[in-house]
Rosetta silent file (secondary structure, phi, psi, omega in degrees, C-alpha in Angstrom):
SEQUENCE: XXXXXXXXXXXXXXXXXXXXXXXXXXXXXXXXXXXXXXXXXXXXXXXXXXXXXXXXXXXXXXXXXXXXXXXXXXXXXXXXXXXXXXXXXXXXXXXXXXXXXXXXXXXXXXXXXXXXXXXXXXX
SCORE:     score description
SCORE:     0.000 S_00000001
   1 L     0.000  140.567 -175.063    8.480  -16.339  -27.153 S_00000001
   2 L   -80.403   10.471 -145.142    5.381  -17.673  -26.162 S_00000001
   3 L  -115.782  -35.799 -179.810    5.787  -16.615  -22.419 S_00000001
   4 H   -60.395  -54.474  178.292    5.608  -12.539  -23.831 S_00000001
   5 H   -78.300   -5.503  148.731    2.029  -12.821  -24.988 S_00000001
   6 H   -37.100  -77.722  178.188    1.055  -14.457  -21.637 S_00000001
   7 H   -54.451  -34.104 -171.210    2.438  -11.598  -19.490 S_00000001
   8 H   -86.123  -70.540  174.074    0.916   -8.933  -22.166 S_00000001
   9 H   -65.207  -20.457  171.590   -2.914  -10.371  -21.463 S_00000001
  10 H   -56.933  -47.510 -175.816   -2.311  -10.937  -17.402 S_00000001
  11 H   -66.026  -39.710 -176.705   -1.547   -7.248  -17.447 S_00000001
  12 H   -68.838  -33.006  178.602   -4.116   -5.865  -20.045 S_00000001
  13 H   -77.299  -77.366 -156.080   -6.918   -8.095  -17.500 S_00000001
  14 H    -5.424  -73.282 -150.417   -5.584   -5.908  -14.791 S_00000001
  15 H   -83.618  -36.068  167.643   -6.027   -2.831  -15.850 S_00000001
  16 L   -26.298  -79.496 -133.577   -9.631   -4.560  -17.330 S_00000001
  17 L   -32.975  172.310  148.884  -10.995   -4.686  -13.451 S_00000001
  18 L   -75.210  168.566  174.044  -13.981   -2.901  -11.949 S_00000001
  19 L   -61.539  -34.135 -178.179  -12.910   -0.407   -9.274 S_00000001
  20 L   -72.661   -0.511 -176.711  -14.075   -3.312   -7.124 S_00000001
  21 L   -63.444  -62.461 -177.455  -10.968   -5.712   -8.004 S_00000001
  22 L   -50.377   36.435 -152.712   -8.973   -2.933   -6.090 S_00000001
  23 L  -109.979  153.137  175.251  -10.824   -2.867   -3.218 S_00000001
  24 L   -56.078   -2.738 -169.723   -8.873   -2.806    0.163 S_00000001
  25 L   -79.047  110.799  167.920   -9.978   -6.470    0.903 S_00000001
  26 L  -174.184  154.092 -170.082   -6.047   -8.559    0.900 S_00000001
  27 L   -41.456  171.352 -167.309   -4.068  -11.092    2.866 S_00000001
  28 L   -81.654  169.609 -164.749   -2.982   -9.613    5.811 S_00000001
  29 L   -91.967  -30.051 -168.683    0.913   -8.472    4.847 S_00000001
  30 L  -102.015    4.515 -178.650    1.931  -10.562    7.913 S_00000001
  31 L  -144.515   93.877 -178.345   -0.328  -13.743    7.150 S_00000001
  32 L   -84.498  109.145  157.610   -0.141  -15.504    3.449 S_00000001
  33 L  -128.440  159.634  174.472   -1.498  -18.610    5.395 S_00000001
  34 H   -72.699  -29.799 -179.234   -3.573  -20.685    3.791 S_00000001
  35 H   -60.890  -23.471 -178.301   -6.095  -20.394    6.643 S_00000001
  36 H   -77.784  -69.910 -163.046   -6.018  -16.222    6.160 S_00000001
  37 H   -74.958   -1.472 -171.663   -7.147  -16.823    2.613 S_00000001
  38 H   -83.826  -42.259  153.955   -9.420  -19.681    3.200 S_00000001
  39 H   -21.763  -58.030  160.709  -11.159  -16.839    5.589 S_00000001
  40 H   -28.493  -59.023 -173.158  -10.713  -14.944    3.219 S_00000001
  41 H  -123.424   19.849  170.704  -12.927  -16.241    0.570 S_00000001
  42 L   -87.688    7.921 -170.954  -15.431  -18.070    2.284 S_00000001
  43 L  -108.217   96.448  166.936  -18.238  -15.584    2.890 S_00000001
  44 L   -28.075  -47.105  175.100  -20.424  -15.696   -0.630 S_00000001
  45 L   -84.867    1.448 -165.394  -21.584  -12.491    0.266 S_00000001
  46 L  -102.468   97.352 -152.529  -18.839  -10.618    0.826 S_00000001
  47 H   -89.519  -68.911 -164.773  -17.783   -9.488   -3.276 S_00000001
  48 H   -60.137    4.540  140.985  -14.494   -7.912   -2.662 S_00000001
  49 H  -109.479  -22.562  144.014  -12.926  -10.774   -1.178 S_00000001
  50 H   -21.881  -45.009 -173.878  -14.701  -12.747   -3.472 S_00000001
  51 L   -97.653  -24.491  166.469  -12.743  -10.857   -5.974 S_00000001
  52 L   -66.575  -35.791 -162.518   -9.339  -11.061   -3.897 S_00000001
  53 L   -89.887  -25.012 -177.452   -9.595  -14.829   -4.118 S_00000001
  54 H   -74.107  -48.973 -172.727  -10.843  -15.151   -7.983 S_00000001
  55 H   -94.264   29.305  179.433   -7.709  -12.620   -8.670 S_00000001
  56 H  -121.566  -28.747  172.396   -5.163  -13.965   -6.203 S_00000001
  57 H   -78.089  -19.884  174.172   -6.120  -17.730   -7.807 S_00000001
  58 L   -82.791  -30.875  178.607   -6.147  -16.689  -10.948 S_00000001
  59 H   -65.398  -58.435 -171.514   -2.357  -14.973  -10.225 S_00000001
  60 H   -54.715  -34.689 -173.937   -1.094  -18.626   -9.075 S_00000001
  61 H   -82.442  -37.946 -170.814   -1.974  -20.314  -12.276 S_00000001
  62 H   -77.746  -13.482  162.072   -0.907  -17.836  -14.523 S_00000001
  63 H   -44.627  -63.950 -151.112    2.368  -17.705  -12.540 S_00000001
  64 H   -70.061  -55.050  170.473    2.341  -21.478  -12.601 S_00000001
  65 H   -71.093  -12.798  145.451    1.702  -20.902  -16.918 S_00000001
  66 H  -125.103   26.959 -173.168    4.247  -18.655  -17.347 S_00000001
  67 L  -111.318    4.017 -147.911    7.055  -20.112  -15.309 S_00000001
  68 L  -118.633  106.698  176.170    6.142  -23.532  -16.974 S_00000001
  69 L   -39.568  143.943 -176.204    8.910  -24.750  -19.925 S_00000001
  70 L   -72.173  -74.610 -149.546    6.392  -24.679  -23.497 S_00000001
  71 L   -78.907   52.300 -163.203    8.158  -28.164  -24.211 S_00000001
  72 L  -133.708  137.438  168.102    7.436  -29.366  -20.850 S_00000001
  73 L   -69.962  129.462 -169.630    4.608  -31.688  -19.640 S_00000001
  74 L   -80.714  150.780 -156.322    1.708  -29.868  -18.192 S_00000001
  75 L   -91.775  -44.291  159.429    0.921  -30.626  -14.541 S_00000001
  76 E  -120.849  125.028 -158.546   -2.668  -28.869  -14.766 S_00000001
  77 L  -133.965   93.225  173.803   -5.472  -28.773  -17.174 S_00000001
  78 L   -77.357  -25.724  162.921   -8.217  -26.719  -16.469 S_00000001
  79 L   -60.642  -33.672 -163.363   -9.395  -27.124  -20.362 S_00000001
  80 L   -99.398   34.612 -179.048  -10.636  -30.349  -20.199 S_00000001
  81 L  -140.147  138.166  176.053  -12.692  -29.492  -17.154 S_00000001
  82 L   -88.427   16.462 -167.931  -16.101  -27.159  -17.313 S_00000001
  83 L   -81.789  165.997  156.469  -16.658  -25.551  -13.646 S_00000001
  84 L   -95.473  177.242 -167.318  -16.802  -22.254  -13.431 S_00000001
  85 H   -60.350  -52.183  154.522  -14.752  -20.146  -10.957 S_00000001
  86 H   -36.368  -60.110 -154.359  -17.293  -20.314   -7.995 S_00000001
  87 H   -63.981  -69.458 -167.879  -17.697  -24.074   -8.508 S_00000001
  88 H   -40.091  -46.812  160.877  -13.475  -24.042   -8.444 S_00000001
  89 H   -91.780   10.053  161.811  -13.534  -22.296   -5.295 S_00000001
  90 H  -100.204   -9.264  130.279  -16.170  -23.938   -3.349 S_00000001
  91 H   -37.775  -38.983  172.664  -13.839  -27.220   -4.299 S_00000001
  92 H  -101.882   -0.906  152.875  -11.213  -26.013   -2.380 S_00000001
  93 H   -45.859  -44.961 -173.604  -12.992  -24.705    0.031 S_00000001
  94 H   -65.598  -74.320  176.264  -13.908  -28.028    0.731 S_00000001
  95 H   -47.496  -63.577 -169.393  -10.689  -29.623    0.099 S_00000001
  96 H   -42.198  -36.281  171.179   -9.043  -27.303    1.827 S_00000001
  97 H   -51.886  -58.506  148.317  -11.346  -28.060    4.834 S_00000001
  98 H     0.893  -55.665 -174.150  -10.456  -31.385    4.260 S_00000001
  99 L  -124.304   59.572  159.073   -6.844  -30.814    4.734 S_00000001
 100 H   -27.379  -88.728  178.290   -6.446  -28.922    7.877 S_00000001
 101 H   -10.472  -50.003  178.043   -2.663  -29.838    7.978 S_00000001
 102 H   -64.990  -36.317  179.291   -1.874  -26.817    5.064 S_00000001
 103 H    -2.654  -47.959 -171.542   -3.538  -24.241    7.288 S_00000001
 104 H   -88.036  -36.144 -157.063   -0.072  -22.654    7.950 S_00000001
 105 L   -75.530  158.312  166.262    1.605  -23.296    4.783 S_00000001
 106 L   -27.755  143.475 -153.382    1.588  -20.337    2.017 S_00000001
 107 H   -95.552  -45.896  176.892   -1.864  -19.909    0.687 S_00000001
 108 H   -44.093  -48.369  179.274    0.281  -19.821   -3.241 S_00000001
 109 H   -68.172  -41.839  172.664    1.442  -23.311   -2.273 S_00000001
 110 H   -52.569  -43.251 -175.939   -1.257  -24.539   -0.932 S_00000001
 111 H   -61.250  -56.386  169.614   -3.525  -23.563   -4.393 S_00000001
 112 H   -37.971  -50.468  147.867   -1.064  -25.282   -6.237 S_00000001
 113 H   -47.050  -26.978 -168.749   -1.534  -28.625   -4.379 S_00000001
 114 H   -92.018  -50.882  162.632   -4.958  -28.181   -4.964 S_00000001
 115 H   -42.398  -44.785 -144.714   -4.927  -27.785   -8.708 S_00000001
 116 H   -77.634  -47.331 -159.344   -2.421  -30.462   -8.857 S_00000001
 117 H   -62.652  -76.851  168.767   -4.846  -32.783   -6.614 S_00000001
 118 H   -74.400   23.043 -153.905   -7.924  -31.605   -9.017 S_00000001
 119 H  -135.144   -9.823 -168.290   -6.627  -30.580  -11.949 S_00000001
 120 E   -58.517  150.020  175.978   -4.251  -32.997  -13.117 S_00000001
 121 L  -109.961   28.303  139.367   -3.595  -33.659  -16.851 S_00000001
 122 L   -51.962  128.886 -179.970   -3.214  -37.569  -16.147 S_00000001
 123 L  -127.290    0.000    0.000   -5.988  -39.351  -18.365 S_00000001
C-alpha cells in the first residue's frame, strides 16, 4: 500500500527534529482556533513557534496525503509551486488576515481551506 510508506517517513521526520521541534511552544489544549495559531506563528522571531506552525502545517497535509484515495483526484499540489515554507506561511498569514470570519473555526480546517484556496491542482 502506498499509504504505509507515507506514515513510515512522517514518523522517521519526527524523530529527525532538533530538541527545538519539542519545545513547549503549542495550541493552547482548550483553543485549536484558528486565531490561537495565527498568534501563534506570527512573530518571525520567535523559532519555537515558528517550528510549532511549520510542524503542525506540515501534520495537516500529510494527514490530508494519507487519508486521500491513490486513485482519487488531488485537491492540492504543492509540486507545481516553488515557495518555500516561510513564503507559505506569510501567505496565510495574510490570507488568513484577510478572512477574519475563520478566526473561531479549527486552525486544521482552516489550513485546509487555505491550501485548497492556494494550492489547487486546477490548471
Amino acid at each position: 500500500m502506498k499509504i504505509f510508506p507515507r506514515i513510515c517517513v512522517l514518523i522517521a521526520s519526527i524523530f529527525c527534529f532538533s530538541p527545538y521541534a519539542f519545545a513547549q511552544k503549542d495550541l493552547p489544549v482548550d483553543d485549536a482556533s484558528t486565531a490561537a495559531y495565527v498568534e501563534l506563528c506570527k512573530n518571525p522571531a520567535d523559532e519555537q513557534g515558528r517550528s510549532f506552525c511549520f510542524g503542525f502545517g506540515e501534520g495537516v497535509y500529510q494527514a490530508y496525503l494519507a487519508s486521500h484515495a491513490s486513485n482519487a483526484k488531488k485537491a492540492i499540489c504543492f509540486e507545481d509551486k516553488n515557495d518555500t515554507r516561510n513564503e507559505v506561511l506569510q501567505k496565510f498569514l495574510s490570507w488568513s488576515n484577510a478572512n477574519p470570519q475563520l478566526n473561531k473555526d479549527k486552525a486544521a480546517k482552516t489550513l485546509m481551506r487555505f491550501f485548497t484556496d492556494n494550492y489547487s491542482c486546477k490548471k
